[in-house]
C-alpha positions in Angstrom: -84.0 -101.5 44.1 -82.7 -102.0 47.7 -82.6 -99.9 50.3 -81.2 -101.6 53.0 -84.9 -100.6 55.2 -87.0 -103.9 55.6 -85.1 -106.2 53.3 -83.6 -108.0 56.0 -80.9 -105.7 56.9 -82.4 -104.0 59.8 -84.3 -107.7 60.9 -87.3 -105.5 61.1 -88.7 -107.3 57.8 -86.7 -110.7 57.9 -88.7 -112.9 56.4 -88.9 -116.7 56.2 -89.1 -119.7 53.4 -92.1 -120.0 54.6 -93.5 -116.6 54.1 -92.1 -116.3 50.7 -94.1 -119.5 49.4 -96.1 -118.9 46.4 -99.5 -120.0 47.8 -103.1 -119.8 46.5 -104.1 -117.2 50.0 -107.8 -116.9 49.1 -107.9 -120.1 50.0 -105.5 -120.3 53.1 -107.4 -121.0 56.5 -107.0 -117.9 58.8 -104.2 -118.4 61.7 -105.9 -118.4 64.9 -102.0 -117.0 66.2 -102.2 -113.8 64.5 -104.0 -111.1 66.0 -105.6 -108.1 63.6 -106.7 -108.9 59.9 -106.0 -111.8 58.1 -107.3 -111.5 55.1 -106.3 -107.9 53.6 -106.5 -106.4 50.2 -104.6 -103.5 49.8 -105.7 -101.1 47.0 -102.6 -99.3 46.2 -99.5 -100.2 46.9 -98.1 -98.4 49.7 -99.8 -101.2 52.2 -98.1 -103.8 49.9 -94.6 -102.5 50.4 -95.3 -101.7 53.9 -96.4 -105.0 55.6 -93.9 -107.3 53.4 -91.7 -104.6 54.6 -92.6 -105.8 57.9 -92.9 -109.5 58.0 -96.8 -109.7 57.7 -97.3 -110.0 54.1 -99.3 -113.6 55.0 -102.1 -111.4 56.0 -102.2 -110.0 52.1 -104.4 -111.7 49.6 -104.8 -109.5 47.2 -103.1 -106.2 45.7 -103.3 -103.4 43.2 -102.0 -104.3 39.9 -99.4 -101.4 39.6 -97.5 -103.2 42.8 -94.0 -103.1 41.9 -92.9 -103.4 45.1 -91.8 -105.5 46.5 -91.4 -107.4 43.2 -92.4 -110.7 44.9 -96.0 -109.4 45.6 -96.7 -109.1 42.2 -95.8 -113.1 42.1 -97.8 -114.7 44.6 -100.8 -112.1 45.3 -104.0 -111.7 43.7 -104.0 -108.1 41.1 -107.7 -107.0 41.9 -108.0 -103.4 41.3 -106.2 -100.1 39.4 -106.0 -96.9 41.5 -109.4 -95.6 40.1 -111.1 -98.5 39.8 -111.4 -101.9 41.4 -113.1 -105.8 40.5 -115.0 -105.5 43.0 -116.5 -109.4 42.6 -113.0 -111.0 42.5 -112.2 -108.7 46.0 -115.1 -110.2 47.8 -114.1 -113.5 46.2 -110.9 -113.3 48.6 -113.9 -113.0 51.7 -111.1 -109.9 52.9 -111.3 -109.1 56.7 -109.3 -105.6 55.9 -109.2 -103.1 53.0 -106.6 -100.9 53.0 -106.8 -97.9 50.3 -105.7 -94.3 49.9 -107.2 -90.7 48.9 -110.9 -89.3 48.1 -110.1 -91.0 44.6 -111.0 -94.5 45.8 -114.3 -93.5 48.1 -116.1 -94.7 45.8 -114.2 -98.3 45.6 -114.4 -97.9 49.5 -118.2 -97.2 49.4 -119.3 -100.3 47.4 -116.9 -102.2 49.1 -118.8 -101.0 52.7 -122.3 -101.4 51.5 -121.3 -105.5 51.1 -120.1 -105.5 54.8 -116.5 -105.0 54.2 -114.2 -102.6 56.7 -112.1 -100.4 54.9 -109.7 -97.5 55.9 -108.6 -94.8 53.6 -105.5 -92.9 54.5 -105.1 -89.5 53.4 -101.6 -88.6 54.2 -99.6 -86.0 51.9 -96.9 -84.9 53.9 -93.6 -87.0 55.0 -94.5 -87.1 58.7 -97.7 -88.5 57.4 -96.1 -91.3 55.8 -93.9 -91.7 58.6 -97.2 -92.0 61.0 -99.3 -93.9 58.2 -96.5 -96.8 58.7 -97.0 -96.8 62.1 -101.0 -96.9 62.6 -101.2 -99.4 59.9 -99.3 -101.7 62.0 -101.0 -101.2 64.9 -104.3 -101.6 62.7 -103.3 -105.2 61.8 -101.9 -105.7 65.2 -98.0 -105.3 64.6 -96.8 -102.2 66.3 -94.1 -102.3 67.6 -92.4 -103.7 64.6 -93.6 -100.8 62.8 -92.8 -98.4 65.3 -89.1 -99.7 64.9 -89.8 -99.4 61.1 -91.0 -95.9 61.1 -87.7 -94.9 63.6 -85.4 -96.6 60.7 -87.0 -94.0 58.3 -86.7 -91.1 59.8 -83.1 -91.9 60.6 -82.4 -92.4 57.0 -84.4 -89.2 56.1 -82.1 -87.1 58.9 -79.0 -88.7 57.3 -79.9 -87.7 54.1 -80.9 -84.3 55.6 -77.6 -84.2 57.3 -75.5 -84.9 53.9 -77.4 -82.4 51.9 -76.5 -79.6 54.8 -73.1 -80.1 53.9 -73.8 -78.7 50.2 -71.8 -75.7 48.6 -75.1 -74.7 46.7 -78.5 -75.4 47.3 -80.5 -75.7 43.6 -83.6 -74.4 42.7 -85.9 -77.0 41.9 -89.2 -78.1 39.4 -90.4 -81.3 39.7 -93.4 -82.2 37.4 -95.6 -84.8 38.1 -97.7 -84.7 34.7 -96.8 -83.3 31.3 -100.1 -82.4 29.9 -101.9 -80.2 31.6 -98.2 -78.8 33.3 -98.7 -80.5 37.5 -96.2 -79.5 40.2 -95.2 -82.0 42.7 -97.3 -83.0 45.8 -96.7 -82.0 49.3 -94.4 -85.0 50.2 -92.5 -84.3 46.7 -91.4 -80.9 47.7 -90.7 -82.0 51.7 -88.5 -84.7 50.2 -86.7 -82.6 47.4 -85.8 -79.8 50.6 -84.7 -83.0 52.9 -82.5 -83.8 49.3 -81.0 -80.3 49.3 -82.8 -78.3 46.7 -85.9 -75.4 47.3 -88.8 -76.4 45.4 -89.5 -73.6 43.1 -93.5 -73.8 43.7 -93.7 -74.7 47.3 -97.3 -72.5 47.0 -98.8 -75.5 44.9 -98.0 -78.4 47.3 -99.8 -78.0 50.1 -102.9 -78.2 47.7 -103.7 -82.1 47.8 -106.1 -82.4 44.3 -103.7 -82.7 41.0 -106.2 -80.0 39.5 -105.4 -77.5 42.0 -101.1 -78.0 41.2 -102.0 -77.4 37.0 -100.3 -74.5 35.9 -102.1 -72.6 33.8 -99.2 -70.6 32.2 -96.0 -72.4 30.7 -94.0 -69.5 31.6 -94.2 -69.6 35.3 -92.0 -72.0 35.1 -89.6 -70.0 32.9 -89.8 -66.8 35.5 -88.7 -69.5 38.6 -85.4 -70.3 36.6 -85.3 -73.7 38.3 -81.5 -74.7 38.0 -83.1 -78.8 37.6 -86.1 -80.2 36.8 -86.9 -83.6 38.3 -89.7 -85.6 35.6 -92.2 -88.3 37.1 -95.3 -88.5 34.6 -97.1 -91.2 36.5 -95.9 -94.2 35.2 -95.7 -92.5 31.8 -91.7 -92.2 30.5 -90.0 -89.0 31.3 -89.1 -87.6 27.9 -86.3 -84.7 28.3 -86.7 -83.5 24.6 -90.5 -82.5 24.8 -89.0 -80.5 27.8 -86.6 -79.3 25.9 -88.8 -78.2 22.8 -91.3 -76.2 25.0 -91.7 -72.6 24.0 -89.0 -69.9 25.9 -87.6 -72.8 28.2 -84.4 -72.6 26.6 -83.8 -70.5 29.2 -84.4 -72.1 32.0 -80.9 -73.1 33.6 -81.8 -76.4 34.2 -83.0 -76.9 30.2 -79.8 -74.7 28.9 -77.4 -77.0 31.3 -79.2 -80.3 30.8 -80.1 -80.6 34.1 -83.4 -83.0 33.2 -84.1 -86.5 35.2 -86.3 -88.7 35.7 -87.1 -90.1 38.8 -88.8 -93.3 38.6 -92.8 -93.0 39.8 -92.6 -96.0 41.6 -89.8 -94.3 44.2 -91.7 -90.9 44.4 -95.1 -90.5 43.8 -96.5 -93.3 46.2 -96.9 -92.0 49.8 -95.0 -95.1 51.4 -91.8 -96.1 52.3 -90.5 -96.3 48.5 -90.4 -92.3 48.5 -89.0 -92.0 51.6 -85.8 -93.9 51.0 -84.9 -94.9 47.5 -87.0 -91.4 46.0 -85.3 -89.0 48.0 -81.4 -91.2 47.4 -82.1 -90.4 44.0 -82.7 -86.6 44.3 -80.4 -86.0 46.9 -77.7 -88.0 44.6 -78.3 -85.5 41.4 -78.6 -82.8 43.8 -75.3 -83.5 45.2 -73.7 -84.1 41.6 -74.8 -80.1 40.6 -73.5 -79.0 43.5 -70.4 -80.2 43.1 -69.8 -79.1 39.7 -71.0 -75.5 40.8 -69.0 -75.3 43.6 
C-alpha cells in the first residue's frame, strides 16, 4: 500500500537507483561519509519501514522475516530473526554496528546479542506520541535527524487530518477491536488512540493502557456482549480474520456490530506494528469504515 508519507511524495524518503540496488550488504565496506551506524539489523520491522522511509536503508543489513514493508526490504536484506526469537550466528555474521529491536519480548535476543559486544536499543513505545517520538530518536540515533524530524511533522499532520475528518461525523461508533481470537485480547494502547483519532470510542479503553497481551485477555465472552460495540475491527496477528467464528460465538448475535455485519479486518501489518504503517495506512482504514457507518446511520 501507499501512503503518500516517505514514498517519494513528500521528498523526505526519495530515494535513488542507487540505493534500491540489490546488493550482498554484509559484505559492503562501511562509508566513511555517513555518520551514526552502518551496519544495522533491525529485529522487527518498524526500523525497517522507518529508515527506507527515510532514505538510509544502506545502513540495513539485515531484517526480521515478517518485514512486509517496504516490500523491497524483504528483496535485497538479510531475514535473520522472528519477533521471539532470532539466528543469532547469521546476525553477528553481518559484524552489525547497531541493533534495533522492540518490547521486553526480545530482551533476551538483546541480551545474548550484548554479551558478544553488540549495542542494541530496545524501544518500548505503546502509545501514538510514542511512535511519533520513536521516529524521531531513531534518526537521530543513526545520525539523520532532521530528516526524521520532518518525517515525524508529516505524521502527525496526517493523523490531525484524519482527526479533523472524523470530527465532522454525524455518529461516533462504539468500537471492539481484537487483536487475538483465542484467549479473547483487546487492542493495545496505540490501537485504541488510533481508532478515537478514526472517530470511534474504544469500548475497552481500561485494557489498553496495560502493555502485556495477558493483561488485555478477557476472561468472560460476554463483556463484550454487555459493551454493544456497534463494529468490531479483527487483527489476529498475522492469523486471517474470520467474521463467521465471530459470528458463531455464543449470545453475540446481539451485539450490533454482529446483527448488522459490521465485522473487518484490518490487515496486521497496518495496525499492530508500532511504526509509521499504523499511523497512516491503519488508521485510513478505520477511519474509512468508520466514516461508511456513519453515513448510513445518519
Amino acid at each position: 500500500m501507499s501512503t503518500g508519507i516517505g514514498n517519494g511524495e513528500s521528498g523526505i524518503g526519495k530515494a535513488t537507483a542507487q540505493d534500491f540496488a540489490v546488493v550482498d550488504s554484509r559484505f559492503a565496506t562501511p562509508d566513511s561519509r555517513l555518520k551514526g551506524p552502518q551496519r544495522i539489523v533491525c529485529l522487527t520491522e518498524e526500523p525497517t519501514e522507518t529508515l527506507y522511509a527515510l532514505g538510509e536503508q544502506r545502513r540495513i543489513v539485515g531484517i526480521s522475516g515478517f518485514t512486509v514493508r517496504p516490500a523491497i526490504a524483504r528483496k535485497e536484506k538479510p531475514k535473520v530473526s522472528a519477533f521471539t526469537s532470532a539466528r543469532i550466528g547469521e546476525i553477528l555474521k553481518l559484524r552489525p554496528d547497531f541493533v534495533v529491536g522492540f518490547s521486553d519480548i526480545q530482551s533476551e535476543i538483546a541480551a545474548e546479542l550484548i554479551k558478544h559486544g553488540v549495542e542494541v536499543w530496545i524501544s518500548n513505545h505503546r502509545s501514538v506520541d510514542g511512535i511519533v517520538d520513536y521516529v524521531r530518536r531513531l534518526g537521530a540515533l543513526v545520525g539523520a535527524a532532521e530528516k526524521a524530524n520532518a518525517y515525524a511533522d508529516e505524521l502527525r499532520r496526517g493523523l490531525d487530518a484524519v482527526a479533523h475528518d472524523a470530527a465532522g461525523l454525524a455518529r461516533r461508533p462504539k468500537v471492539y477491536f481484537e487483536e487475538w481470537d483465542d484467549p479473547l485480547i483487546t487492542g493495545i494502547q496505540w490501537v485504541a488512540e488510533l481508532v478515537r483519532i478514526a472517530g470511534g470510542d474504544d469500548v475497552f479503553p481500561e485494557r489498553s493502557t496495560e502493555s502485556l497481551a495477558k493483561n488485555r485477555i478477557l476472561a468472560d465472552q460476554d463483556e463484550v456482549i454487555r459493551r454493544a460495540p456497534d463494529i468490531i475491527f479483527g487483527s489476529w496477528c498475522g492469523k486471517r480474520f474470520r467474521p463467521e467464528k465471530v459470528e458463531a460465538r455464543k449470545g453475540w448475535d446481539a451485539i450490533p456490530a454482529v446483527r448488522d455485519g459490521e465485522l473487518h479486518e484490518v490487515k496486521s501489518p497496518i495496525i499492530l506494528q508500532p511504526g509509521p504503517a499504523a499511523l497512516t495506512d491503519g488508521v485510513r482504514e478505520m477511519a474509512r469504515v468508520i466514516r461508511e457507518w456513519s453515513d448510513r446511520k445518519a
